[in-house]
VEXNU-703276 format. One line per 8 residues: number of its first residue (from 1); their letters; for each residue x, y, z of C-alpha. Coordinates in nm, 3 decimals, always signed. Layout:
NUM = A = X/Y/Z  ...
! end
This chain:
1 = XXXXXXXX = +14.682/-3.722/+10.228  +15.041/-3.591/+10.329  +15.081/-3.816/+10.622  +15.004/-4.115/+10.363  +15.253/-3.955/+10.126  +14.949/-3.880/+9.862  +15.206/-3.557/+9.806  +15.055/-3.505/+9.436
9 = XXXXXXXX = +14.656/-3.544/+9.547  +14.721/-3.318/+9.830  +14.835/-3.014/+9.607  +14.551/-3.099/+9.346  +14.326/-3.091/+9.684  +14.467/-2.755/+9.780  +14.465/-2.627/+9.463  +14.091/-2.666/+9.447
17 = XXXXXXXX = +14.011/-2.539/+9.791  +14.185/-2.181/+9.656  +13.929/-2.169/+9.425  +13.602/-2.005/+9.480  +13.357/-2.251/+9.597  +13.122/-2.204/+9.214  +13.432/-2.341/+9.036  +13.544/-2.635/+9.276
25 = XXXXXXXX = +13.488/-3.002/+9.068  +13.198/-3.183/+9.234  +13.253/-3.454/+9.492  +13.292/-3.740/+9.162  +13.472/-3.532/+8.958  +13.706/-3.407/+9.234  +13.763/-3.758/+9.324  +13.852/-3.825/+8.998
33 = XXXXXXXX = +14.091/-3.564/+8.927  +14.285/-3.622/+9.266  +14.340/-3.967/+9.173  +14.496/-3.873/+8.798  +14.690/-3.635/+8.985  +14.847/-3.819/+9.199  +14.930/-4.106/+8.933  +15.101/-3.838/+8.778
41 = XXXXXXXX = +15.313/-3.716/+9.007  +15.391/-4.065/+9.119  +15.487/-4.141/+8.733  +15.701/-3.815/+8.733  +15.862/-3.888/+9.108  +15.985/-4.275/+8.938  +16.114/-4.126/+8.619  +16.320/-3.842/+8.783
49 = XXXXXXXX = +16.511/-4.155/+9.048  +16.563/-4.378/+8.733  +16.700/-4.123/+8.548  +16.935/-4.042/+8.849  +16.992/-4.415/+8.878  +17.087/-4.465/+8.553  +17.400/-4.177/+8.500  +17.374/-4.159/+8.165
57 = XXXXXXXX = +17.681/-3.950/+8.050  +17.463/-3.715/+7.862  +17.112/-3.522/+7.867  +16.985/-3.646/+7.576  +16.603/-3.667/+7.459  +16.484/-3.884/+7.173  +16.308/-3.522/+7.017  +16.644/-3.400/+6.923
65 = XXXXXXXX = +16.802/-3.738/+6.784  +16.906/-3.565/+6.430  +16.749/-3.870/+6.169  +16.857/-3.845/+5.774  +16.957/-4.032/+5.509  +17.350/-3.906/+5.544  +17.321/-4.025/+5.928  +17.215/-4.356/+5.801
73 = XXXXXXXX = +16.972/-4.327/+6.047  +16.594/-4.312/+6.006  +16.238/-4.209/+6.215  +16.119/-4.527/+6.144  +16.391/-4.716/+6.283  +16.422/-4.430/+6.631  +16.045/-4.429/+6.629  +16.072/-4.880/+6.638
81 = XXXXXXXX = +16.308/-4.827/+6.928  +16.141/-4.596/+7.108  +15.805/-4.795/+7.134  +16.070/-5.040/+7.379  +15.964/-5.327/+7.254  +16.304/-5.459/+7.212  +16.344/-5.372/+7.566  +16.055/-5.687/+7.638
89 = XXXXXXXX = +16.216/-5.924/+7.447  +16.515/-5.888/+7.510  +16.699/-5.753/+7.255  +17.019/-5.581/+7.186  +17.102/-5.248/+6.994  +17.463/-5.226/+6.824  +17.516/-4.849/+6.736  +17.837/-4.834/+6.558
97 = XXXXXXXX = +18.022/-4.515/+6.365  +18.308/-4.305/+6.329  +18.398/-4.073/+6.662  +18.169/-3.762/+6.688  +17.896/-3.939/+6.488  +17.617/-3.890/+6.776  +17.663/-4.239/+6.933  +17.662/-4.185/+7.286
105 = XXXXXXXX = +17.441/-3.919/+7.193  +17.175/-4.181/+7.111  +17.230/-4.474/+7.339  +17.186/-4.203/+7.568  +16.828/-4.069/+7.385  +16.732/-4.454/+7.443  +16.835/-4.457/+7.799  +16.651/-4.169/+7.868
113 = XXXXXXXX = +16.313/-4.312/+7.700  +16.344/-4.625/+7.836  +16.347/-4.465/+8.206  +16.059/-4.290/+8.067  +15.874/-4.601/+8.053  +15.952/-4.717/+8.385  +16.243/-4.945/+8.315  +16.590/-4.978/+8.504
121 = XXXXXXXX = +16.878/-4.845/+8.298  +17.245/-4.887/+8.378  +17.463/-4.682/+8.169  +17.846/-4.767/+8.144  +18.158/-4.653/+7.986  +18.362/-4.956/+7.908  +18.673/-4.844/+8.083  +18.406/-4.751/+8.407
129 = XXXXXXXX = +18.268/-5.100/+8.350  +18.610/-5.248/+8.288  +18.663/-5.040/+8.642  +18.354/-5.172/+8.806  +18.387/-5.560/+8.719  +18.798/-5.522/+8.870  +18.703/-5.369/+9.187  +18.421/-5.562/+9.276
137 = XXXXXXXX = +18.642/-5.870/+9.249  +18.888/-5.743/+9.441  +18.623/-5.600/+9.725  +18.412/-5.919/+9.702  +18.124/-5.736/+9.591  +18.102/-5.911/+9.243  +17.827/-6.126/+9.296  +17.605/-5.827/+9.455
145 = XXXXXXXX = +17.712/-5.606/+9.142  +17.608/-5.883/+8.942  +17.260/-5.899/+9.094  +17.216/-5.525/+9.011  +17.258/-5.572/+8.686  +17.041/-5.849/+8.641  +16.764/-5.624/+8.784  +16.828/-5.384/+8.498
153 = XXXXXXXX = +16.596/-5.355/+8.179  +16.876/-5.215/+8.026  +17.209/-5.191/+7.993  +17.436/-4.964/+7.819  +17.841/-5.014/+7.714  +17.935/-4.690/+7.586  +18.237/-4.668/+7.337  +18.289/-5.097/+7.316
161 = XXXXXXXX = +18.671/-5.158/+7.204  +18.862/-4.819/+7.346  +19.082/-5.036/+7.597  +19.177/-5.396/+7.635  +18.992/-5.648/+7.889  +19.133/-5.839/+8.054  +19.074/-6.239/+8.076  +18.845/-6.180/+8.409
169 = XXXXXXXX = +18.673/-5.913/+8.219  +18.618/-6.089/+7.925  +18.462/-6.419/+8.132  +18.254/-6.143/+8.332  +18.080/-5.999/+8.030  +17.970/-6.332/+7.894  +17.845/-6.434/+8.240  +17.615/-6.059/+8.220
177 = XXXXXXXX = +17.539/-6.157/+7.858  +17.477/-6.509/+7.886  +17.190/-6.431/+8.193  +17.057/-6.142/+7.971  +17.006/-6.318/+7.694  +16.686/-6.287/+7.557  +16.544/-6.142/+7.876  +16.726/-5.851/+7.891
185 = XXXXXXXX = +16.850/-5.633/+7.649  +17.178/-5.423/+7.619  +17.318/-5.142/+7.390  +17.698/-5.159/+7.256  +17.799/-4.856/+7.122  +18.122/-4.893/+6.903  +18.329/-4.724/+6.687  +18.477/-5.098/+6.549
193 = XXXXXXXX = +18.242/-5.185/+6.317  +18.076/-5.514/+6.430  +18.313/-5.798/+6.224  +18.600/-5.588/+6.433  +18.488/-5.738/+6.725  +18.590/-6.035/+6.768  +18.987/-5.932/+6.712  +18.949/-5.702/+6.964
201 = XXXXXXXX = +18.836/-5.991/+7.249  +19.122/-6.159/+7.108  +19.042/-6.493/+7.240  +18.837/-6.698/+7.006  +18.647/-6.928/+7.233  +18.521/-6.638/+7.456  +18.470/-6.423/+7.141  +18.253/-6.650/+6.993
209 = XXXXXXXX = +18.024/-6.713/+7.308  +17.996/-6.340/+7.357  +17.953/-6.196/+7.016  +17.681/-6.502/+6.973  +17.496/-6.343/+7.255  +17.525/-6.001/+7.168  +17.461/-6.009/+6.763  +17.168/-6.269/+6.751
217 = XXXXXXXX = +16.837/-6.081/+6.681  +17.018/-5.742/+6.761  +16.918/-5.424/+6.624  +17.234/-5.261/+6.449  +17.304/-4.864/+6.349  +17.558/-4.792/+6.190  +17.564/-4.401/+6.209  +17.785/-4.210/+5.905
225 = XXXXXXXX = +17.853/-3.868/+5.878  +18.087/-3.621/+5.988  +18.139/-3.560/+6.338  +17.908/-3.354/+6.505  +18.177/-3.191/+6.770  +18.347/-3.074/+6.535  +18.041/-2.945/+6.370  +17.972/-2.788/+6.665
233 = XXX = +18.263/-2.589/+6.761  +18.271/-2.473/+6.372  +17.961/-2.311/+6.442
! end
């Protein structure tokens, strides 16, 4: 079992052979158990390199996503997002709000389930993405960083509008949106609200293109509240 890297049916296996032979599961039953077992720990094995694949910027778990009526934020709408079924067709989540509201907090939460579930997640900051898309252009490496991200179920801009892009930034986001769209879905998080936007890109031709892509069919939060780090450190 080792040597063909069965590494969760051989401890099930050994843990049965400890036992004294009146409690062992029969030959069907054993069978069956080694089996679960191991499509467990193989479940457990992809989850943990996702999750390491992904970086998400913070340890967040959908169980401790705070939802109320003065968040603006309810279980229905976290428990619609966390079935993923925005993540098969394709489409975007917008989570905008003031700073400290719990954004990153919860693109994060969504990051985390959706490596649950066995899909690729890219998380970004926009000034690392901003980073990224520069010095793969200037490496050569663009076209291999865009064929990561094509691979990726989803895709997350943390804190959308902190720093200008630039023009070759601007043209490489619409090329990641424009292949994405409706295929793949990506979360903006934002503390512009949404109408904001398209000042910020400052370029009305690429604005439109991009914000067409990223709005149509999205799902959009707008957290509200006062900030929770503050919140925090007064406790």
């Amino acid at each position: 079992m080792k040597e063909l890297r069965l590494s969760g049916m051989a401890h099930a296996y050994q843990q049965q052979l400890e036992l004294p032979l009146h409690q062992q599961l029969e030959a069907h039953h054993l069978i069956g158990h080694l089996v679960q077992t191991e499509q467990l720990s193989r479940s457990q094995e992809k989850t943990t390199y996702y999750l390491k694949l992904a970086k998400l910027r913070l340890p967040a778990i959908p169980q401790q996503v705070n939802c109320s009526a003065a968040r603006n934020l309810t279980k229905e709408q976290l428990g619609t997002l966390l079935e993923g079924n925005y993540l098969d067709q394709g489409e975007n989540v917008l989570v905008t709000g003031a700073t400290g509201c719990g954004k990153s907090y919860l693109a994060c939460a969504l990051g985390h389930q959706a490596c649950l579930q066995g899909r690729k997640t890219t998380y970004f900051s926009m000034n690392r993405f901003i980073e990224k898309i520069t010095l793969s252009k200037l490496e050569g490496s663009y076209l291999k960083l865009l064929n990561h991200l094509e691979r990726q179920s989803l895709i997350i801009l943390d804190d959308f509008g902190l720093q200008p892009m630039q023009q070759d930034v601007k043209l490489a986001l619409l090329q990641i949106l424009e292949e994405r769209h409706g295929r793949k879905a990506t979360l903006v998080t934002s503390q512009l609200p949404v109408g904001a936007w398209h000042e910020y890109i400052n370029e009305p031709t690429i604005a439109d293109a991009i914000l067409d892509r990223l709005t149509a069919g999205a799902h959009r939060i707008e957290l509200k509240g006062e900030s929770l780090r503050r919140k925090s450190k007064a406790k």
